[in-house]
Structure formats: C-alpha cells, structure tokens
C-alpha angles and dihedrals in degrees: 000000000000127000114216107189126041139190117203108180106185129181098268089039090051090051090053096044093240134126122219106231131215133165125183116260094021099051127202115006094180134237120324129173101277088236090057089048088051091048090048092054096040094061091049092058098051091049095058094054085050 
C-alpha cells in the first residue's frame, strides 16, 4: 500500500512551526506553516466528498 501524503516534522521545522511535505509521485515539496498544510488537506478532503 502506498501512502500518498506525508508529514516529516523535524527539529528545525518544529522550532519554526512548519511541516516538510511529500506526496508520492510528486516527491519533497518542501517546508510550509503546519496551518497552511491542514488547510490544504483539509480542502482536498472536502473536494473528494463533493
């Protein structure tokens, strides 16, 4: 089973309050604020129950 989205928190990222992204087939996305990767997610959700 593959996991598509994952969430890597780090030391440095924890002291900045960010969240390194990567989702399969695409690879690392870098770092974002953790409250712009929920949102993110979030949406995404809400657009596949649409």
């Amino acid at each position: 089973m593959k996991v598509h989205h994952m969430l890597v928190i780090g030391p440095r990222d924890l002291e900045a309050g960010n969240v390194s992204v990567r989702i399969h087939g695409q690879g690392n996305l870098g770092a974002k604020p953790r409250a712009e990767v929920v949102a993110e997610i979030l949406a995404a959700i809400k657009e596949r129950q649409a």
